[in-house]
C-alpha positions in Angstrom: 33.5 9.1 -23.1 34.4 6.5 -20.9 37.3 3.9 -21.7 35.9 0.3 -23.8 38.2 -1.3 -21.0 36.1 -0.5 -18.1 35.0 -2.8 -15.4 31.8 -3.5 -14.1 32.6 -4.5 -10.6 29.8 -6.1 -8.6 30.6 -6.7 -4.9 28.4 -7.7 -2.0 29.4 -4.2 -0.3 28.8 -1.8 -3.3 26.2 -3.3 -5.3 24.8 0.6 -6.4 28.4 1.9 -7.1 28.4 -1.1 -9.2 25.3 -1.1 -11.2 25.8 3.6 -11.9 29.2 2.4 -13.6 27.6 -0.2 -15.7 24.8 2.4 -16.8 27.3 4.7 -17.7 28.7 2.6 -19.8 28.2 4.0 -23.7 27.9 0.1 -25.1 25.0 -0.8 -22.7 21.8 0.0 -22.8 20.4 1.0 -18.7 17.7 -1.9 -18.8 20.8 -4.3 -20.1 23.3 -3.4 -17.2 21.3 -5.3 -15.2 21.6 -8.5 -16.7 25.1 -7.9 -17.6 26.6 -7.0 -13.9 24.2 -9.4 -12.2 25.3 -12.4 -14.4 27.8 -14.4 -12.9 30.8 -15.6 -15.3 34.0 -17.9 -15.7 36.9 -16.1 -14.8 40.6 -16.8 -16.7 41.6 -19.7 -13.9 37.5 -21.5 -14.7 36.4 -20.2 -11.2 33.3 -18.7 -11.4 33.1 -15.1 -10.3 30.4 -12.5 -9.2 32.8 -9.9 -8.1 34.4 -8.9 -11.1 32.9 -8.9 -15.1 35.2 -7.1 -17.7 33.2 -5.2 -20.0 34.3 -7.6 -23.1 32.0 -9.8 -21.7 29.5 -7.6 -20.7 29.1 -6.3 -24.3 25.2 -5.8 -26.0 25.8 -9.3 -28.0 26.4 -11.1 -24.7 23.1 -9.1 -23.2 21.5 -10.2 -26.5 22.2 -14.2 -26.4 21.3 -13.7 -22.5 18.0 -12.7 -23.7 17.4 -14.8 -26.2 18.4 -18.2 -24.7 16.4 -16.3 -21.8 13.6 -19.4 -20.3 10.5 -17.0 -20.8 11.7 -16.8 -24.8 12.1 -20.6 -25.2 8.6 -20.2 -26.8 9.5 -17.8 -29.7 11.7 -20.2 -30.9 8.7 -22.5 -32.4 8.3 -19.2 -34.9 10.2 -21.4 -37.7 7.4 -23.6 -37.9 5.6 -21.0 -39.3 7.0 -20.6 -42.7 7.4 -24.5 -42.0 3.5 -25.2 -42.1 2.7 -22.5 -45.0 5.6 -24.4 -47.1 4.1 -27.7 -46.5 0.6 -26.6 -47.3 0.8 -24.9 -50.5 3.0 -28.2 -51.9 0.3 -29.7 -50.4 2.7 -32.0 -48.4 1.7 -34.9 -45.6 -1.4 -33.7 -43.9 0.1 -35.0 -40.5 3.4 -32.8 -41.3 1.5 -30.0 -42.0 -0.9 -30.7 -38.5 2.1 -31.2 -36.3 4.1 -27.9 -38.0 0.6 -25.7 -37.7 0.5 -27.0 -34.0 4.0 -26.2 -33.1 3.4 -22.5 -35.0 0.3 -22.0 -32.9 1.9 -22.1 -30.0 4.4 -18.6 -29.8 1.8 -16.8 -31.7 -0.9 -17.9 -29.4 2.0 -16.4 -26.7 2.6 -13.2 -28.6 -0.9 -12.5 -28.5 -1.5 -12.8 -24.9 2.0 -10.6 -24.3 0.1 -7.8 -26.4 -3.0 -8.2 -24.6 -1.7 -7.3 -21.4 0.5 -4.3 -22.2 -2.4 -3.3 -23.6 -4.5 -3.8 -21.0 -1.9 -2.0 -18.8 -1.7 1.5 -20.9 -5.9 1.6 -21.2 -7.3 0.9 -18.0 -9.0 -2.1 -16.1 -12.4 -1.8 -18.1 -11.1 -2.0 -21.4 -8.2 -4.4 -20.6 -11.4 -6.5 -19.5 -12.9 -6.4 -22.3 -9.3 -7.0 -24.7 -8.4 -10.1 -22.0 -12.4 -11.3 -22.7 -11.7 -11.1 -26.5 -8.3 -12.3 -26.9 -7.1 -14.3 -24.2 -8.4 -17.2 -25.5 -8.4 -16.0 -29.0 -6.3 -18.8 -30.4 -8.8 -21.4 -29.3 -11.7 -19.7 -30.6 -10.1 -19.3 -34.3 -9.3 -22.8 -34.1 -12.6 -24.0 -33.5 -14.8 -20.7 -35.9 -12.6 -22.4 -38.6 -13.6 -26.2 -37.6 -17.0 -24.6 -37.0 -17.5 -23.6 -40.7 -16.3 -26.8 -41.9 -19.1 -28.1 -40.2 -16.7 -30.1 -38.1 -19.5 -29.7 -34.6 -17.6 -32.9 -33.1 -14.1 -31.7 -32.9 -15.5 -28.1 -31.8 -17.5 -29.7 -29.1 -14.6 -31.5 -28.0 -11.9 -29.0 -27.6 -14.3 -27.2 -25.5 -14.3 -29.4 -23.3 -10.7 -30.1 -23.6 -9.7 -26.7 -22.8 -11.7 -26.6 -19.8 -10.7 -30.0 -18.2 -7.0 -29.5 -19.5 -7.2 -25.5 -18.0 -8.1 -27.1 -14.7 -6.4 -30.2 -14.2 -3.2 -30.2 -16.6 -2.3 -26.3 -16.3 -2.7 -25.8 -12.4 -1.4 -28.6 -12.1 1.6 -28.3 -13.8 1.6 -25.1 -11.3 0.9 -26.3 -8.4 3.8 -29.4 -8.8 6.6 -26.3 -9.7 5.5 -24.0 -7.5 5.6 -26.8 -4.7 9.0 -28.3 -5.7 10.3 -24.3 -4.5 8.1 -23.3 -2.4 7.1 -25.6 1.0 3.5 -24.0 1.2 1.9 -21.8 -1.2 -0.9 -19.5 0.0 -3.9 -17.8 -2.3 -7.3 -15.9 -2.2 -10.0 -18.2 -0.9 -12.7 -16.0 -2.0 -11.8 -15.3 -5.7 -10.8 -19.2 -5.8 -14.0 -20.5 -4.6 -15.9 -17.9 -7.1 -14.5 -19.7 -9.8 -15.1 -23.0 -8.5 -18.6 -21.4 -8.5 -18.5 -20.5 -12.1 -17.3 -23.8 -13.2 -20.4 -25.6 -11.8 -22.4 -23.1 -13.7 -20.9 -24.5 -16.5 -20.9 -27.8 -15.6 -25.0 -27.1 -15.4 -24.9 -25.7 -18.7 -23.4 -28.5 -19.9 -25.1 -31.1 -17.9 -28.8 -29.7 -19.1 -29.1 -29.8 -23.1 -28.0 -33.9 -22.2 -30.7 -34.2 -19.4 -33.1 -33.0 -22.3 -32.0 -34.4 -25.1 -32.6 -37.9 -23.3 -36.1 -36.3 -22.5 -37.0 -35.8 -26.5 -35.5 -39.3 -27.3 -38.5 -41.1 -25.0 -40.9 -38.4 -26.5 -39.7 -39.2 -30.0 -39.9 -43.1 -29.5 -43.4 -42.7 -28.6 -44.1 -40.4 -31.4 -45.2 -37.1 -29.3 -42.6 -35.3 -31.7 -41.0 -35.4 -35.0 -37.0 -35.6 -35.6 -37.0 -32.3 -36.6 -38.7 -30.7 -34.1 -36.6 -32.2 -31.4 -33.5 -30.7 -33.5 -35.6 -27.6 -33.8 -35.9 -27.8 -29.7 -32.4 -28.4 -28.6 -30.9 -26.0 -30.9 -33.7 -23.0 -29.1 -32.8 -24.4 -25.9 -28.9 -24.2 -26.8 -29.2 -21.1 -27.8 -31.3 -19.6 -24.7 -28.3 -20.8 -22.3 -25.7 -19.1 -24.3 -27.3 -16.1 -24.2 -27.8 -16.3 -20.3 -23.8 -17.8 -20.2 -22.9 -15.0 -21.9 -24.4 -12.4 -19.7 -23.5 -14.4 -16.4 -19.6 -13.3 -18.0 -19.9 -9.9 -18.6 -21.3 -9.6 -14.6 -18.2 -11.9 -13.7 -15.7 -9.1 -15.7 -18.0 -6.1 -13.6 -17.0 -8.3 -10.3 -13.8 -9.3 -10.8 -12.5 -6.0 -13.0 -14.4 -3.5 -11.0 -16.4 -3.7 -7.6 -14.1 -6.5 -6.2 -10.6 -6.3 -8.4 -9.0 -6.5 -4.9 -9.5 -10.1 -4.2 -7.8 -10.9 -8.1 -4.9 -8.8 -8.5 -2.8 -10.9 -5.3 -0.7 -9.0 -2.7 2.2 -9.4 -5.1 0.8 -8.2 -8.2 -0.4 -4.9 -6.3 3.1 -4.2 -4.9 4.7 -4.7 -8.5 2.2 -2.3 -10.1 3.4 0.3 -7.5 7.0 -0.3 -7.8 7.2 0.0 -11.9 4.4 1.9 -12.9 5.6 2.4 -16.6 6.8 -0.9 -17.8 5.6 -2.4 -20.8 5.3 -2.0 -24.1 4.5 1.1 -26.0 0.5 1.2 -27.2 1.7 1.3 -30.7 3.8 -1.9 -30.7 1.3 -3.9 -28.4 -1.4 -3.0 -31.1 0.6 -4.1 -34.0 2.1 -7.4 -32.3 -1.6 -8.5 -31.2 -2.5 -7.4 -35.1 0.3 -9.4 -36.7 -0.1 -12.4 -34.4 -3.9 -12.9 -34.4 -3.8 -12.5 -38.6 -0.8 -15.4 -38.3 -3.1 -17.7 -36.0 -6.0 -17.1 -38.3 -3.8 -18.3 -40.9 -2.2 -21.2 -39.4 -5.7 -22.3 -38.4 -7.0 -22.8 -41.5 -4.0 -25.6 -42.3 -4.7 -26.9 -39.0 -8.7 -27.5 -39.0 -7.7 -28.8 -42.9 -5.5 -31.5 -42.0 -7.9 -32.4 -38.6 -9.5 -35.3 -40.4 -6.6 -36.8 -42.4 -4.5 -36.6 -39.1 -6.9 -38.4 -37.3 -7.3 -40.8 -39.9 -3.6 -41.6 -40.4 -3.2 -41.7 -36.9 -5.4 -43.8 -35.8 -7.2 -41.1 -33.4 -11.0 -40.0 -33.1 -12.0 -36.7 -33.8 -12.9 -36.9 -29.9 -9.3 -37.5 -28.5 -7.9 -34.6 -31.1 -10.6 -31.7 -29.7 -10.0 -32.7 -26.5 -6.4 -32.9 -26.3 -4.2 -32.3 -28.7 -5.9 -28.8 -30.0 -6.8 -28.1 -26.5 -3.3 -28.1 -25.0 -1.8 -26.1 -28.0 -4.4 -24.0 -28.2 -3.4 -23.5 -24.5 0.2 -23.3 -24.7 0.8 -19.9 -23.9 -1.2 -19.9 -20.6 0.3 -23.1 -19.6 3.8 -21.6 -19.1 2.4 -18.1 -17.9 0.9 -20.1 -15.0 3.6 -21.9 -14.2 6.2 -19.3 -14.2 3.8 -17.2 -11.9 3.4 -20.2 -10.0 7.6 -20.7 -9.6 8.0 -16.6 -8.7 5.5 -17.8 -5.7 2.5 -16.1 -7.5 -0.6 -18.2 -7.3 -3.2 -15.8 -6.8 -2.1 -15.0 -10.7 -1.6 -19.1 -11.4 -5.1 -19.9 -10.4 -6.9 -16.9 -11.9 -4.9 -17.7 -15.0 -5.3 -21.6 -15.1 -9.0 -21.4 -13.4 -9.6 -17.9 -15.6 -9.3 -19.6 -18.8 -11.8 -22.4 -18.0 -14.5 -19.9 -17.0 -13.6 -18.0 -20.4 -14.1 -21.2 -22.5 -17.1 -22.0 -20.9 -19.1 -18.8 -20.4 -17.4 -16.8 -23.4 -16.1 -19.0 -26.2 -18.9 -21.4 -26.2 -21.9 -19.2 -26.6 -19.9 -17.3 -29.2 -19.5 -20.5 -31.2 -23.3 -20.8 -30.5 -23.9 -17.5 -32.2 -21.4 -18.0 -34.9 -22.8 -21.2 -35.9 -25.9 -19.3 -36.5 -24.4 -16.8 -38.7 -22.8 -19.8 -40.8 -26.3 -20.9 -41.1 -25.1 -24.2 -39.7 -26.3 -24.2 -35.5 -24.2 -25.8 -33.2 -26.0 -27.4 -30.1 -24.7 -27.4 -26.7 -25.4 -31.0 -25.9 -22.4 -32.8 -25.0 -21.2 -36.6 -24.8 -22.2 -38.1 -21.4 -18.7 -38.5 -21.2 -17.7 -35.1 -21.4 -19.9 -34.3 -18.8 -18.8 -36.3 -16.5 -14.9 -34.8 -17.0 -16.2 -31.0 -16.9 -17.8 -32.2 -13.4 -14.9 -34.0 -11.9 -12.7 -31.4 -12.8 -14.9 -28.5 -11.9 -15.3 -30.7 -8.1 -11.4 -31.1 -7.7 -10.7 -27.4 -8.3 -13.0 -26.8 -5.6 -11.5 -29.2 -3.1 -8.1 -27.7 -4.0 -9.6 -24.1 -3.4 -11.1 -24.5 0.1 -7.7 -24.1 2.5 -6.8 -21.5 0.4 -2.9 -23.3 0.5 -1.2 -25.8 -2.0 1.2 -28.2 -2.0 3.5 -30.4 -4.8 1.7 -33.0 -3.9 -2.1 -31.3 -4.8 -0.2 -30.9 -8.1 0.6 -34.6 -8.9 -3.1 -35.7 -8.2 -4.5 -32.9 -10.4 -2.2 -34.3 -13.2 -2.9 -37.9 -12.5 -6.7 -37.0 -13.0 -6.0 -35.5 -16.4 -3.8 -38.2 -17.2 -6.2 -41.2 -16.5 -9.0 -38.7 -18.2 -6.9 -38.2 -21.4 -6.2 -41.8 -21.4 -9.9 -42.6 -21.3 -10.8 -40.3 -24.3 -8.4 -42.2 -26.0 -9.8 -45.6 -25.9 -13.4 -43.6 -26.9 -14.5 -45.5 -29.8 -15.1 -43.5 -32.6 
């Protein structure tokens, strides 16, 4: 057995001589020697030192505190606002404290989730990691808004669809662009995929844009007495429902494109050479399974506090039911995909920013939102499509910048900070919306 007093030397010249000793090692892991050796310290004299690491700092507790004060794990830290929100609802606490605490607990679950998702989709193939990135990537949103659904909450549901899209678009790739840009001068990505979701953004922005058109059709006909109040509720509700069946379907042919007869132009030259260098990372099936398990049950749970407290929050506030769909529940709801984007972005990634940031939109739009449709039906309480005027107009701007930014296929910090000024001046507007 080798000595506890061994060094793990790490010189410019013998970096492999450096890294077999640390393996060796019987007090760290092969997977932990990495961080360990690599991990520049303070020597005795308070110079800092690559070349030399004695193995009493290169123990598994200092690998553990590496890894969990580790920047991708800042998330997991919200977890102690879980027990935090269930406290403060069952003593049936402030209904603010027990919004911001469900909000703040949403957040690493919604990012556990999406961890899950992926391993999973790794050990089971493209099609059915398709189909598992379809149903859960934006599974925190849609348990948000079921629950909001069946408290017949339609504004606030309405609302955080279109936050999620607008604040996908505009707040998340923005967010990546601006980091990405700060390190990286120039920033190149897939024209082709890019402008196919520009593509399916407009689709939705006609979804969106029709059911208003009409609706402002009935309204003459009902003035002049053609038709009854009920059968114009009768009409848009059909008409509602007809484009979220065609939505839906217009998904399930974008998953064949993108997942099957054209997954070249979405996986990004970088993503394909990391799939061939480490073909079995990840996490075993069985823990990916019972993280996603755990995690969805604990977002269905801290859901129900959250959509409770919605209307006391607002009220207490000072905020419409508007302003909270659109951005507060949006941007938790989206938590998790904000900081996967941007660290993608940062690692010079943005063929994996943009599908992730643009991706998400497209989901909302041509997945979550005729599922909402359907589900309302099942509540026996059906949701229309017809939007505010307003939100209109913000799906279209935002679906038009995307495609300006998309066009060179390159981006810049400076793309960035006028994709977050947009969202700023448009989150500003919703909140001067009068109720």
């Amino acid at each position: 057995m080798a000595r506890r007093d061994v060094r793990c030397r790490l010189s410019a010249k013998n970096n492999v001589a450096a890294l077999q000793t640390c393996r060796t090692h019987p007090a760290i892991k092969r997977h932990e020697a990495m961080i360990c050796c690599a991990a520049p310290i303070r020597t005795f004299g308070g110079e800092r030192s690559d070349a030399s690491i004695g193995i009493n700092a290169c123990t598994p507790f200092r690998v553990w505190m590496m890894k969990l004060f580790h920047v991708e794990n800042w998330l997991y830290w919200l977890l102690v606002f879980l027990p935090a929100s269930a406290y403060l609802e069952l003593t049936h606490s402030s209904p603010v404290a027990v919004f911001v605490t469900s909000c703040l607990a949403i957040v690493p679950l919604a990012g556990l989730m999406g961890k899950a998702t992926e391993h999973l989709a790794e050990k089971m193939g493209a099609g059915i990691g398709g189909l598992l990135n379809a149903t859960f990537g934006n599974a925190a949103e849609l348990i948000i808004a079921a629950l909001a659904l069946h408290k017949g909450l339609h504004g606030v549901v309405k609302a955080s669809i279109t936050g999620s899209i607008i604040g996908n678009i505009l707040l998340v790739l923005g967010l990546s662009v601006l980091a990405g840009g700060l390190k990286f001068s120039q920033q190149r990505f897939n024209r082709t995929a890019a402008g196919l979701g520009s593509t399916l953004l407009a689709l939705s922005v006609v979804a969106l844009l029709i059911p208003a058109l009409f609706h402002w059709t009935a309204e003459d006909k009902l003035r002049s007495g053609t038709i009854t109040m009920a059968q114009e509720i009768m009409l848009e509700r059909g008409l509602s429902l007809e484009i979220s069946v065609v939505l839906f379907l217009v998904y399930l042919l974008s998953l064949v494109f993108s997942l099957k007869t054209h997954k070249d132009l979405f996986m990004g030259e970088a993503s394909a050479h990391h799939a061939l260098e480490n073909p079995q990372q990840g996490w075993s099936l069985r823990r990916s399974a019972s993280v996603l398990f755990l995690s969805t049950a604990g977002v269905a749970v801290v859901s129900e506090f959250l959509v409770g407290a919605v209307e006391a929050t607002a009220h207490a506030l000072g905020l419409t039911q508007v302003f909270v769909g659109v951005i507060v529940v949006a941007v938790i709801g989206n938590a998790a995909e904000h900081s996967s984007a941007v660290l993608m972005a940062m690692k010079n990634k943005m063929d994996l920013a943009i599908n992730i940031a643009v991706g998400s939109s497209i989901q909302i739009a041509l997945f979550v939102a005729p599922v909402l449709v359907f589900l309302s039906y099942a509540f026996g309480n059906p949701m229309d499509l017809r939007f505010t005027p307003f939100e209109v107009l913000a799906v279209a701007m935002a679906a038009g910048i995307v495609n300006l930014v998309a066009q060179d296929g390159e981006s810049h910090w400076m793309e960035g900070v006028l994709l977050l000024a947009v969202y700023l001046v448009t989150g500003i507007a919703f909140y001067f919306i009068p109720a």
